[in-house]
ZANUMI-48411 format. One line per 4 residues: number of its first residue (from 1); for each residue x, z, y of N, C-alpha, C. Coordinates in steps of 0.05 Angstrom, whole numbers, m for minus. Last residue first. Example, Ala and Ser with C-alpha at 12.3 -4.5 7.8 and 13.67 -1.06 7.14 Angstrom:
<lumtis>
2> 257:142:m45:273:143:m21:258:157:1 | 264:156:m114:246:156:m90:264:156:m66
</lumtis>
This chain:
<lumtis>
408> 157:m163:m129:171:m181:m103:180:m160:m80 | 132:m145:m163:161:m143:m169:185:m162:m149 | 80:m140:m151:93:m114:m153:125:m120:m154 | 73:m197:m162:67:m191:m126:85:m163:m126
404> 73:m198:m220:91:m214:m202:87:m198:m175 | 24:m159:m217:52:m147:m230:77:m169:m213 | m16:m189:m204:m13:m167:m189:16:m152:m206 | m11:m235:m259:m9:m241:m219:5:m214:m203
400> m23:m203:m300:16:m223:m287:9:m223:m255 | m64:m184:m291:m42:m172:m292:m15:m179:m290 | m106:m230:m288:m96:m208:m265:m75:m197:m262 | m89:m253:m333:m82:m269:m317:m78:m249:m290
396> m108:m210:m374:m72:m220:m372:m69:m240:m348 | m158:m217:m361:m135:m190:m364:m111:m205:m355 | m174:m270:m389:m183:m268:m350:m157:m237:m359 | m141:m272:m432:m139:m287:m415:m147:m280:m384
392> m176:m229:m461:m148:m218:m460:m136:m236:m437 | m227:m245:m467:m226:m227:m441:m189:m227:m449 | m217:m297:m489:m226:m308:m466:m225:m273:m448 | m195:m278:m537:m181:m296:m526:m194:m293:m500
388> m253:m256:m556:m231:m237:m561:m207:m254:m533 | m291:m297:m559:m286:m287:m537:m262:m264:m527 | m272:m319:m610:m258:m334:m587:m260:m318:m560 | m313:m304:m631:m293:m289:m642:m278:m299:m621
384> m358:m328:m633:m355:m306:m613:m330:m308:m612 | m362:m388:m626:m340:m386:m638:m345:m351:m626 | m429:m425:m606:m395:m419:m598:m392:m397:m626 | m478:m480:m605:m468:m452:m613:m439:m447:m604
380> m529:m521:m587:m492:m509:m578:m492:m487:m598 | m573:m558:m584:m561:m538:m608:m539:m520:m603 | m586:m576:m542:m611:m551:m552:m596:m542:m577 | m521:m583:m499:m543:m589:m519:m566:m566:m532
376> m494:m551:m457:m524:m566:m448:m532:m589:m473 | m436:m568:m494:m447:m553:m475:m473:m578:m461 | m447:m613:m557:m430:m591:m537:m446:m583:m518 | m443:m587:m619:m458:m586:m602:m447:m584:m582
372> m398:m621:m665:m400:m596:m650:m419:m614:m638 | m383:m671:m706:m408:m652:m708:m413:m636:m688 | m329:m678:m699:m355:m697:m689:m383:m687:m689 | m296:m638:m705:m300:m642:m679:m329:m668:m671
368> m333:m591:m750:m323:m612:m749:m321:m624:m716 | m334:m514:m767:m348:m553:m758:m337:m573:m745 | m303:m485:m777:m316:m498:m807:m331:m524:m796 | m327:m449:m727:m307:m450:m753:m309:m468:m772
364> m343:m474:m668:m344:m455:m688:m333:m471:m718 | m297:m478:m612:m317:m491:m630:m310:m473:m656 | m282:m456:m556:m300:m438:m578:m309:m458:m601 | m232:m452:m517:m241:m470:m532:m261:m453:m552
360> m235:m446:m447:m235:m426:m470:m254:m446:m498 | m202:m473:m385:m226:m475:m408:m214:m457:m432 | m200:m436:m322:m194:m447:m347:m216:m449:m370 | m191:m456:m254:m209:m454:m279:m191:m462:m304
356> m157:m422:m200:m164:m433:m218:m179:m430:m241 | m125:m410:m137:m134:m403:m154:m141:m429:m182 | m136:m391:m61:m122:m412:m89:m124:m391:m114 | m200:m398:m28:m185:m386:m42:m159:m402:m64
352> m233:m436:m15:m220:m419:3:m207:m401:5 | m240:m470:m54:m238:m477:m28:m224:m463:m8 | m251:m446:m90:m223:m448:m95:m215:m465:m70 | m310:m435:m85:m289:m413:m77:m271:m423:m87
348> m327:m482:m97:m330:m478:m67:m311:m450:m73 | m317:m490:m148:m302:m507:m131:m307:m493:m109 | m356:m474:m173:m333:m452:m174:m307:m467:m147 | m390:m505:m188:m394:m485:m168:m370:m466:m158
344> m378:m560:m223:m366:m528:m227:m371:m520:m191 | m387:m615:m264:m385:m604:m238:m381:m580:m243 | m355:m668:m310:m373:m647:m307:m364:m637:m279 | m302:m702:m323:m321:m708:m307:m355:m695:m302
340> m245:m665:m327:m275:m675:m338:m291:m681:m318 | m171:m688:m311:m196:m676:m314:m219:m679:m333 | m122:m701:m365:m132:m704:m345:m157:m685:m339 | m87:m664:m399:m82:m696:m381:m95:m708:m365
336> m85:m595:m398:m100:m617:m406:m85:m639:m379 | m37:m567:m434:m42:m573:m414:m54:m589:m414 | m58:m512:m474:m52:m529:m475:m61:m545:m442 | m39:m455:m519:m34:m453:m486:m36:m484:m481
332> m30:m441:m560:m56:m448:m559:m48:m454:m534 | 41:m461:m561:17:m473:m579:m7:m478:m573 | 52:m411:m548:47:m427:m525:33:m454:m537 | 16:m349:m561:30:m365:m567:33:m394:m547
328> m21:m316:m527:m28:m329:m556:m4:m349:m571 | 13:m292:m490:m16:m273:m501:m13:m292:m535 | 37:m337:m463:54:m308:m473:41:m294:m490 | 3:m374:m454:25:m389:m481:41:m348:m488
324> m32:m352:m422:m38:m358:m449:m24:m358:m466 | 9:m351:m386:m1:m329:m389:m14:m321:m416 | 21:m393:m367:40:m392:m362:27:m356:m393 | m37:m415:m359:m13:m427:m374:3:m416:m397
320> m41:m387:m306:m54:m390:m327:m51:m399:m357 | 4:m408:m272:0:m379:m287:m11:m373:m300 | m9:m458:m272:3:m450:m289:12:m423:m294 | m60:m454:m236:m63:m467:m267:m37:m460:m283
316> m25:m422:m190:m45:m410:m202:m55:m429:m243 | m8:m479:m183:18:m448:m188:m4:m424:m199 | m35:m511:m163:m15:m511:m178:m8:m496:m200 | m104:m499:m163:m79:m498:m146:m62:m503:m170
312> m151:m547:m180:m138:m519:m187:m112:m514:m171 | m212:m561:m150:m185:m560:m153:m179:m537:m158 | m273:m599:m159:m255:m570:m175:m233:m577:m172 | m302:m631:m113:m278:m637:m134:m277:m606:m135
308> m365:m595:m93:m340:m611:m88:m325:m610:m119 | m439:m605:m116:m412:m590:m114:m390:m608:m111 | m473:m652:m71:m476:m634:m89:m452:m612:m90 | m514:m691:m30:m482:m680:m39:m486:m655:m52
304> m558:m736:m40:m551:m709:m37:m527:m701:m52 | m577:m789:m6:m555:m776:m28:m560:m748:m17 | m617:m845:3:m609:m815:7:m591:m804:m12 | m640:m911:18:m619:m895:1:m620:m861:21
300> m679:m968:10:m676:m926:32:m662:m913:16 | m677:m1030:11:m673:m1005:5:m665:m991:23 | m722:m1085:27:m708:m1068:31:m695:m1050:15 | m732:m1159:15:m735:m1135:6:m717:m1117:19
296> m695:m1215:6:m730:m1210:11:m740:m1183:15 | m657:m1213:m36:m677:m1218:m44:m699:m1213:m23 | m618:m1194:m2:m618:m1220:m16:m645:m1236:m22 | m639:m1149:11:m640:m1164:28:m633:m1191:18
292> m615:m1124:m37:m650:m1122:m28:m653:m1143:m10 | m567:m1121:m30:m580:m1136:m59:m610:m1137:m51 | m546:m1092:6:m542:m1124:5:m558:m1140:m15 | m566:m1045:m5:m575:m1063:19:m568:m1090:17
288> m533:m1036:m47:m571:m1035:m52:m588:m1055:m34 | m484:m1033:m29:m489:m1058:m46:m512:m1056:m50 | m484:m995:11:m479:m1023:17:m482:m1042:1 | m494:m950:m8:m507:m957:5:m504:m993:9
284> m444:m950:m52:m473:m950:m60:m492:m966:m41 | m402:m941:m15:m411:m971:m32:m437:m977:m35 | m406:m896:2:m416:m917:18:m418:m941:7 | m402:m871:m48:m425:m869:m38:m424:m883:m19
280> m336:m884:m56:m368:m890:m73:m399:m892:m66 | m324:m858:m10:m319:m886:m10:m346:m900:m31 | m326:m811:m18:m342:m816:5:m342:m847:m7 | m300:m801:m75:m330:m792:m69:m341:m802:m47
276> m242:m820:m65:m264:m837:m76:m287:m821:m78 | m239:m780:m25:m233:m797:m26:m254:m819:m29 | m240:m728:m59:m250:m732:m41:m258:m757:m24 | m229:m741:m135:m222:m739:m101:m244:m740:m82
272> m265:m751:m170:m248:m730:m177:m227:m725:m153 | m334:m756:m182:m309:m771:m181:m294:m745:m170 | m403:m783:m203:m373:m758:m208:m353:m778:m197 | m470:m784:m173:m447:m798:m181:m422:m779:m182
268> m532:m808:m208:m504:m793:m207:m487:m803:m199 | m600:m824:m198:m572:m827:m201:m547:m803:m203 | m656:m870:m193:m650:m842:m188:m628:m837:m201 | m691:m916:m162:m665:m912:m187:m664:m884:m176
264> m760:m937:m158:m743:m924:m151:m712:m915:m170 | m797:m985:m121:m790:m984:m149:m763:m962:m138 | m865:m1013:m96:m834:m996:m98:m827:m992:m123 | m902:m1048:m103:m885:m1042:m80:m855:m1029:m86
260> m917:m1070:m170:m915:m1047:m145:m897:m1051:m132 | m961:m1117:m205:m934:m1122:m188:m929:m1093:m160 | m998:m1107:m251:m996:m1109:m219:m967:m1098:m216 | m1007:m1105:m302:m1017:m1128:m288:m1020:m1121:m258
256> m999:m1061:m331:m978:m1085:m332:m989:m1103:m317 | m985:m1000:m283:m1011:m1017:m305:m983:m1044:m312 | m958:m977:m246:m975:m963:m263:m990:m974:m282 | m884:m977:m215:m904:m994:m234:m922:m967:m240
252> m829:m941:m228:m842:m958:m218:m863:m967:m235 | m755:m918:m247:m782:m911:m239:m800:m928:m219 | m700:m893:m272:m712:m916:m266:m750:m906:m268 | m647:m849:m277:m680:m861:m286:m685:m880:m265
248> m599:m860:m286:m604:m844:m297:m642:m839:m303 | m547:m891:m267:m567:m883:m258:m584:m874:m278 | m481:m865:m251:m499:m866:m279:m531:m874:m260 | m415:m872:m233:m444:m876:m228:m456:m877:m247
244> m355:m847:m232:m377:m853:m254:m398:m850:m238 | m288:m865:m216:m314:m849:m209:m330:m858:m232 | m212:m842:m211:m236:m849:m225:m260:m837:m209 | m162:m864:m196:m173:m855:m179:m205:m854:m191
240> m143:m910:m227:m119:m882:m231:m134:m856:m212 | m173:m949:m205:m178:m931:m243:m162:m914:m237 | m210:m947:m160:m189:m950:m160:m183:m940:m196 | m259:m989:m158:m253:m965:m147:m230:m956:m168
236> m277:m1039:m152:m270:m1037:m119:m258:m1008:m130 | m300:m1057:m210:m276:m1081:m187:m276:m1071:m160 | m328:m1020:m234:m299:m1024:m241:m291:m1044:m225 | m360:m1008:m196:m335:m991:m201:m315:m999:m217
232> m391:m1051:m191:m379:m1039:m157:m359:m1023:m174 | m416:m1054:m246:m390:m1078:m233:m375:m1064:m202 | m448:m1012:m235:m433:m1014:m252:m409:m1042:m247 | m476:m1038:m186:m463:m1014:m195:m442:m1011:m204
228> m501:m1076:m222:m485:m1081:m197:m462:m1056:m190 | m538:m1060:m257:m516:m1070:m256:m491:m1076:m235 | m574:m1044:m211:m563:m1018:m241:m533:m1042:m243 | m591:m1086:m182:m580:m1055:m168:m558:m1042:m194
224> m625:m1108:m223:m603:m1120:m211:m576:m1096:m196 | m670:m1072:m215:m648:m1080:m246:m628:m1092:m240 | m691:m1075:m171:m677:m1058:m178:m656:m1051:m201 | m708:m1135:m173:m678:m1119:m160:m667:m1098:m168
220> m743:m1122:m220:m717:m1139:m214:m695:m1140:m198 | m773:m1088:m178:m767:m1076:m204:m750:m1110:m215 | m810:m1117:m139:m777:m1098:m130:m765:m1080:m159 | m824:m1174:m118:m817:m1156:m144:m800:m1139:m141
216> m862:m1193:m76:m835:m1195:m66:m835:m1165:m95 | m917:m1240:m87:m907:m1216:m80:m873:m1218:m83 | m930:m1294:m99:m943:m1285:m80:m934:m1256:m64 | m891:m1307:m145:m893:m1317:m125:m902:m1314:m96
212> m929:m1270:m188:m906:m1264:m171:m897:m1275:m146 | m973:m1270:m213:m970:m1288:m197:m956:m1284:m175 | m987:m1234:m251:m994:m1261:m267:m984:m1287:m229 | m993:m1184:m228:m973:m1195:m243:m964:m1226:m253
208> m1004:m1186:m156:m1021:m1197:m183:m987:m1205:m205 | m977:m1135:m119:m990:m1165:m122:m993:m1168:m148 | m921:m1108:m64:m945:m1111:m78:m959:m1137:m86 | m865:m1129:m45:m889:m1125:m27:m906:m1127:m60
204> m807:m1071:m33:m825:m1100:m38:m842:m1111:m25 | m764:m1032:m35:m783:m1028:m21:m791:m1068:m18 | m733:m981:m65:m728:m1020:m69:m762:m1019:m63 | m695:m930:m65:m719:m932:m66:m721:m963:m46
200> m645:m887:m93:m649:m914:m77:m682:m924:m82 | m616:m827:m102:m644:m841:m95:m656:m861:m71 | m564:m788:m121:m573:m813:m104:m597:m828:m112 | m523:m734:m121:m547:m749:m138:m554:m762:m114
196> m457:m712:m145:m473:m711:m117:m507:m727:m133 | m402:m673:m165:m434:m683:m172:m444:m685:m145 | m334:m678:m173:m353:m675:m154:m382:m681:m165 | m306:m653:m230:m312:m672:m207:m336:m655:m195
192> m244:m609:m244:m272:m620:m257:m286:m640:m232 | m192:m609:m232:m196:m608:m263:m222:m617:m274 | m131:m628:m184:m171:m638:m196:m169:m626:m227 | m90:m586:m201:m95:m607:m186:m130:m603:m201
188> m53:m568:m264:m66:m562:m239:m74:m585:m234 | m99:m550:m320:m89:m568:m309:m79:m559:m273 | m121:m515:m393:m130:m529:m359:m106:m547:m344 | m136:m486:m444:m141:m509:m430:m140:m507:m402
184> m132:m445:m503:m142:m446:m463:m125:m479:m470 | m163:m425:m557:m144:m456:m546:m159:m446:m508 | m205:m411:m595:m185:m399:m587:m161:m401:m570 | m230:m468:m631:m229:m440:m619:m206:m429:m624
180> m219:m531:m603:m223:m513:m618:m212:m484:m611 | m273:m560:m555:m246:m547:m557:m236:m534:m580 | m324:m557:m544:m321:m582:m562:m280:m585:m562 | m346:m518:m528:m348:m515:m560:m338:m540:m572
176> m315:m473:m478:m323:m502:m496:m324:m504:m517 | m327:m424:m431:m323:m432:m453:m330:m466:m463 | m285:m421:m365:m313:m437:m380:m305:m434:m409 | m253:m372:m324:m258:m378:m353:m281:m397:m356
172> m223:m372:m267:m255:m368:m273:m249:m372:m306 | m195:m334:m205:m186:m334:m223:m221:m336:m248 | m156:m320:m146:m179:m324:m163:m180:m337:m184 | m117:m290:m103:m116:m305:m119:m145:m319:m138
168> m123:m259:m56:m102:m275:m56:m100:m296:m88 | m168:m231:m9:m158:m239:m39:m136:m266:m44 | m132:m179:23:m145:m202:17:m147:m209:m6 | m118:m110:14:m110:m135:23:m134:m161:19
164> m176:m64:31:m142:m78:24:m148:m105:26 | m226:m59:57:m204:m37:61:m182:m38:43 | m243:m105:23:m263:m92:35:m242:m71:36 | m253:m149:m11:m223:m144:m6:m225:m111:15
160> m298:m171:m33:m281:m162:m49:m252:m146:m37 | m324:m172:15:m330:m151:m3:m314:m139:m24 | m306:m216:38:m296:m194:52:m304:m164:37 | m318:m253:m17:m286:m252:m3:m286:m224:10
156> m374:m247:m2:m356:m248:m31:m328:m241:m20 | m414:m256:40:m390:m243:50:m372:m233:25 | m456:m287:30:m458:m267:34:m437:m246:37 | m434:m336:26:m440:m340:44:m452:m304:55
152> m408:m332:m22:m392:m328:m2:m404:m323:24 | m462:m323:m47:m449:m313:m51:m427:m314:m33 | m471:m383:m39:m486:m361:m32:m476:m331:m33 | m431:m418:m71:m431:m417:m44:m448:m398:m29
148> m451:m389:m119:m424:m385:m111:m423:m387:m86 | m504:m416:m139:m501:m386:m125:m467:m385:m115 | m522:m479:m125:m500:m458:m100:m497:m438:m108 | m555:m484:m172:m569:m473:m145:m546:m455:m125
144> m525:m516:m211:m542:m527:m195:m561:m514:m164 | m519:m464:m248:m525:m494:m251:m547:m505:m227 | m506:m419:m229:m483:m440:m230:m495:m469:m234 | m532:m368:m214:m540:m399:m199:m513:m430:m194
140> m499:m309:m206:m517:m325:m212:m516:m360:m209 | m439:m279:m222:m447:m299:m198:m477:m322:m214 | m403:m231:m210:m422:m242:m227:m435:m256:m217 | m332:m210:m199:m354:m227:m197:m372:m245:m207
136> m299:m166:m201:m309:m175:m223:m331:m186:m197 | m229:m149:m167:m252:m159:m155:m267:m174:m182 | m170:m111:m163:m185:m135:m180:m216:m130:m168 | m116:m95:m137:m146:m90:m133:m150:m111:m151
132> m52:m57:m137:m67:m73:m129:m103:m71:m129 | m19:m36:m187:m14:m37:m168:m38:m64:m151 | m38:3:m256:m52:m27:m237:m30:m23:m200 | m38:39:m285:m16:31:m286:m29:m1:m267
128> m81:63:m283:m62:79:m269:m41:61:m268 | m130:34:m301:m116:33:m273:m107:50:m258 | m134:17:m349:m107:10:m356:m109:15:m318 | m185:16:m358:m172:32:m374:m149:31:m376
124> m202:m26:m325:m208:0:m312:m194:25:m339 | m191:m69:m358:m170:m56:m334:m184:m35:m327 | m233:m70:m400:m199:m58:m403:m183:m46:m386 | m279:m64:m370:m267:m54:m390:m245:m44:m392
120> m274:m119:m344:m273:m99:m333:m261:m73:m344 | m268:m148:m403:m249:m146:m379:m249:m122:m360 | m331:m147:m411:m307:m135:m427:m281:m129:m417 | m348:m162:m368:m362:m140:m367:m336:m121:m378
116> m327:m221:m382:m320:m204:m359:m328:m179:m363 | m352:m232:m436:m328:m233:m434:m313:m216:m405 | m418:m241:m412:m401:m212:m434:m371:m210:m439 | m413:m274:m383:m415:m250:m364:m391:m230:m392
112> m392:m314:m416:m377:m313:m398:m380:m289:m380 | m441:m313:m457:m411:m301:m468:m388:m302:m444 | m473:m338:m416:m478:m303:m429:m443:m299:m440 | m457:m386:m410:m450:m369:m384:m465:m334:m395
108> m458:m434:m450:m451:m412:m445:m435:m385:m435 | m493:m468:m445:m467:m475:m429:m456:m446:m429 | m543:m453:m450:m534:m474:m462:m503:m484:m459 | m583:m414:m456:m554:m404:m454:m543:m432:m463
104> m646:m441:m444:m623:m430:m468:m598:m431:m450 | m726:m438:m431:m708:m429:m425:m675:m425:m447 | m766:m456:m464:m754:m470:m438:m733:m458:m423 | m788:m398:m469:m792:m416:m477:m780:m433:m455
100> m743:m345:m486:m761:m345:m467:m771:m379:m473 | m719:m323:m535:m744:m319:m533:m757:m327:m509 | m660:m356:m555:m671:m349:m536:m703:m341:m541 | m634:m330:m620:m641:m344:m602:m660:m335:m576
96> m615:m289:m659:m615:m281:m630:m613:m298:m606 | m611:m316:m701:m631:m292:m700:m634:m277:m675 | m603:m396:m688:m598:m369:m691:m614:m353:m697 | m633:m437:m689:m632:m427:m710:m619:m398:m716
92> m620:m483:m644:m604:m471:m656:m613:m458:m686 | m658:m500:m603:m666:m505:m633:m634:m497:m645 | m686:m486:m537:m661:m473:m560:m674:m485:m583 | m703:m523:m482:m706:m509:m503:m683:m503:m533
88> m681:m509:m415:m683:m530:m432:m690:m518:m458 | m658:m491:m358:m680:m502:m366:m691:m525:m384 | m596:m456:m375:m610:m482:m369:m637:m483:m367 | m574:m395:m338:m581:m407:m357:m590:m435:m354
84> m529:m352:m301:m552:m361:m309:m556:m384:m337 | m480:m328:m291:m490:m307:m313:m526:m329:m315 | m406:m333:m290:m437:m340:m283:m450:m328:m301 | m352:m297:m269:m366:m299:m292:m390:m309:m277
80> m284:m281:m243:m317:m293:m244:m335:m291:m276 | m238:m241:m210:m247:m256:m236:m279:m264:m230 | m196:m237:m158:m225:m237:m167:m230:m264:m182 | m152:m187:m131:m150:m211:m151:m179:m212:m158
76> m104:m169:m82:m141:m165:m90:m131:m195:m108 | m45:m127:m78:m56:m155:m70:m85:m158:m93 | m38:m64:m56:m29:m89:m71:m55:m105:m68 | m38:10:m70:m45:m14:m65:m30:m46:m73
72> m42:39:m141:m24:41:m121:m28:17:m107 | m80:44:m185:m62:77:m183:m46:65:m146 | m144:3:m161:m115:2:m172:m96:38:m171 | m202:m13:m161:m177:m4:m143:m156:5:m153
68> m245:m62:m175:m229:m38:m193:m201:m36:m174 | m317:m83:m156:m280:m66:m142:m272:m52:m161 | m363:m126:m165:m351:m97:m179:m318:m90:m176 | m421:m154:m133:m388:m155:m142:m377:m131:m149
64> m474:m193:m165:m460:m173:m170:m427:m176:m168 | m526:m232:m154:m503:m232:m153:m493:m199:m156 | m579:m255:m145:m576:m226:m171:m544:m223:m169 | m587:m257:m75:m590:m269:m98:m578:m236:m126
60> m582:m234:m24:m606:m254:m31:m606:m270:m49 | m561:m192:m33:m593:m183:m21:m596:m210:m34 | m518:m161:m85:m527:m191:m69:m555:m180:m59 | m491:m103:m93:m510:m121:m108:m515:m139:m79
56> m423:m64:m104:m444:m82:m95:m458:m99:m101 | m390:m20:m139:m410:m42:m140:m426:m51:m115 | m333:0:m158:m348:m4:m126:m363:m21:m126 | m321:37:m214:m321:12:m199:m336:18:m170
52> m321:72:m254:m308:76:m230:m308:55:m215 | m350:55:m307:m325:52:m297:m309:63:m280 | m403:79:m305:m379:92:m319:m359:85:m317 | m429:12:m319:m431:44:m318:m415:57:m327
48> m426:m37:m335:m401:m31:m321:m409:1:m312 | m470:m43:m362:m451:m56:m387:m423:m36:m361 | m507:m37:m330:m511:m21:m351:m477:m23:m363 | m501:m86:m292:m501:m64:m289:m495:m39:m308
44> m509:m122:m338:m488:m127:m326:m489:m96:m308 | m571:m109:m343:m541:m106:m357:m526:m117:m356 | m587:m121:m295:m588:m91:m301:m574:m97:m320 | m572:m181:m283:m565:m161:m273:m563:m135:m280
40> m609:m208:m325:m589:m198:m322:m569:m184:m309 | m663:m188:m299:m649:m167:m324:m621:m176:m335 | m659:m219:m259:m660:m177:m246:m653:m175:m277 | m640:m269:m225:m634:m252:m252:m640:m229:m261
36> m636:m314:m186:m656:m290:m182:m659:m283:m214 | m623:m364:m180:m604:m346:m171:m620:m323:m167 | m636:m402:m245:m630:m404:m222:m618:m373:m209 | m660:m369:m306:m653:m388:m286:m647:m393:m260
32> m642:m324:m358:m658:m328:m339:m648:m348:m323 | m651:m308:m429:m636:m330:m412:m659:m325:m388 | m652:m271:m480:m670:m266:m458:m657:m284:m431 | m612:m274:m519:m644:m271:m521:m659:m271:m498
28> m562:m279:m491:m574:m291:m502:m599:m307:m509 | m560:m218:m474:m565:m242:m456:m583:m272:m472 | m550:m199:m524:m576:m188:m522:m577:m210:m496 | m511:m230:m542:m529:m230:m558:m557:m223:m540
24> m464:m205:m499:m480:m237:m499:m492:m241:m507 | m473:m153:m518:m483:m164:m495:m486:m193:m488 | m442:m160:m568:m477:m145:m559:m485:m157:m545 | m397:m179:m563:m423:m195:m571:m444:m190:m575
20> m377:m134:m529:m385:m159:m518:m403:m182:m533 | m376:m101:m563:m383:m100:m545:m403:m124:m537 | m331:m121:m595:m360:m117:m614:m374:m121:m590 | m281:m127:m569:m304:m157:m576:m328:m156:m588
16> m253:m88:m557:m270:m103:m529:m295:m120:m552 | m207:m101:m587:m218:m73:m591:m255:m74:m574 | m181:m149:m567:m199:m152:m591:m210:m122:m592 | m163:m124:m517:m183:m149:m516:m207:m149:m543
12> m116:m93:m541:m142:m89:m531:m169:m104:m528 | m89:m141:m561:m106:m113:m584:m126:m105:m572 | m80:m170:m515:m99:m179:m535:m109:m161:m563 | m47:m126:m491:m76:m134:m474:m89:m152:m496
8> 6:m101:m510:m18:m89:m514:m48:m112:m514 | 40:m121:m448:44:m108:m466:9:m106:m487 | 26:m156:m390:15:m168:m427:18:m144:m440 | 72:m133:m372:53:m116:m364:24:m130:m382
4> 130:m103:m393:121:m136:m399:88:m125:m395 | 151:m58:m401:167:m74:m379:144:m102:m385 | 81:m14:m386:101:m28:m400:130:m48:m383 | 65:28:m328:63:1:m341:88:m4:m357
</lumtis>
């Protein structure tokens, strides 16, 4: 290894990028959902043939982890990449839009496999000079179906570390189109929130529209509920400590001339501690109930807890940082001020791992920051050329790490 173990890694990176926009192209075209992927998988398979890797495939999901063992042992480092898609339709316009219907790369987790695949790549071409282990993890079922927590739950950690050391660090990329391209991003501490969803159901009594009096209206409470809400956060929850309740649909009633029993809010809620996540949701409960019973009326609240706060460790966000500003200058290297109020699966392995997320800015060339599509719109597009940045970043982050550990 060079004295500066960066030496090289963004020539290489860019040598990496035809590749890789094959493979996000050909992902692209063919987006699959939730934690059961078989053709992404086979290329993601295809794409790491020939490495020398130690592949293992997930029994109970399309998960893929891929071992690059190092010229000399040392401390396990595992990169990520999601590899599913939204349930939603593509009006992009691309030539290598999605063909499946209802199905788009909308958050784009294709250019995040094809940016890893690329990674792999490199370091397996650089592992004589590697002290240590890197761990590629392809991790289906980011939006919304645990694959990460499934994935641990199938032994991620003991696979990756599987006759050396542990894993000692981890390490994820998100691209953003509403970033300009080429720009990392991140933070330590909280970077992305918690998602949980809540279904209050405003339990009345049925009756003749034309004669309310006789029935107990639970679509006024429930309107009452929405606002209320919205006043519970900004006068009980703390601003330097932020949450966001959204309700999000509203649901009741079949004709205009009858007054229904029930009426249901269906909801979000983000917040960026642990803290204010329990505290919010007991609000919730408490102000539905107090408002139903005001009126005459019940609510049945349920929440479903969703993904935890995304923490970044310290010392891991600024190796990340620390790593960008060396690769790209310290310019693109930028520290964000605060979190986003989006969720990340990725949280359950920084649970049990230290480590961190960075953002990879992709907005495309020539468009305007008010114009970009951002992630989970039917238009998104990204910046490929940005992916060049996004494999030299996950590289260079392994390689400081397992080079610092070599020089201790």
């Amino acid at each position: 290894m060079t004295t500066d173990a960066l030496d090289g890694v963004l020539d290489e990176a860019g040598a990496r990028l035809d590749d890789a926009v094959a493979l996000r192209r050909r992902l692209h075209e063919h987006p699959e959902l939730g934690n059961q992927l078989p053709d992404t998988r086979d290329a993601v398979l295809e794409a790491l043939d020939g490495l020398g890797l130690e592949v293992t495939l997930s029994t109970t999901t399309s998960g893929v982890v891929a071992v690059l063992d190092g010229a000399e042992p040392g401390p396990t480092v595992l990169l990520r990449g999601d590899m599913d898609a939204l349930p939603m339709p593509e009006d992009t316009g691309l030539e290598f839009a999605s063909r499946v219907e209802g199905a788009m790369h909308a958050c784009g987790h294709d250019s995040h496999v094809a940016m890893l695949a690329g990674t792999a790549k490199l370091l397996a071409a650089r592992r004589g000079a590697l002290t240590g282990r890197v761990a590629f993890m392809f991790q289906p079922g980011e939006e919304g179906h645990d694959g990460a927590k499934m994935m641990l739950e199938d032994g991620l950690l003991a696979t990756a570390a599987a006759g050396a050391e542990p894993v000692s660090m981890a390490f994820a990329v998100h691209q953003s189109p509403t970033i300009p391209s080429g720009i990392i991003a991140t933070k330590g501490s909280s970077l992305m929130a918690s998602a949980d969803t809540f279904l209050v159901t405003v339990r009345g009594r049925g009756g003749h529209a034309s004669m309310p009096h006789h029935a107990s209206d639970p679509i006024p409470i429930a309107c009452e509920m929405v606002g209320a809400f919205q006043s519970m956060v900004t006068r009980r929850v703390d601003v330097f400590d932020p949450a966001v309740v959204t309700v999000a649909r509203i649901q009741a009633g079949t004709t205009s001339n009858v007054i229904p029993e029930t009426a249901e809010l269906y909801g979000t809620v983000r917040t960026v501690s642990e803290k204010a996540r329990d505290a919010v949701l007991a609000d919730i409960e408490q102000v539905a109930r107090g408002i139903a019973s005001a009126h005459g009326a019940t609510a049945e609240i349920s929440v479903l807890r969703g993904y935890p706060v995304t923490v970044n460790d310290v010392d891991a966000a600024q190796l990340a940082l620390d790593t960008a500003g060396r690769l790209l200058g310290r310019p693109r290297a930028i520290e964000m001020p605060t979190p986003v109020m989006g969720a990340e699966d990725w949280s359950y392995v920084l649970q049990q791992v230290p480590g961190s997320m960075a953002f990879l800015g992709t907005r495309p060339k020539g468009v305007a920051p008010r114009d970009t599509a951002p992630n989970h719109s039917n238009r998104m597009v990204l910046d490929e050329d940005a992916m060049a940045v996004g494999i030299a970043t996950y590289a260079g982050v392994a390689l400081s790490w397992l080079d610092a550990a070599r020089r201790t």
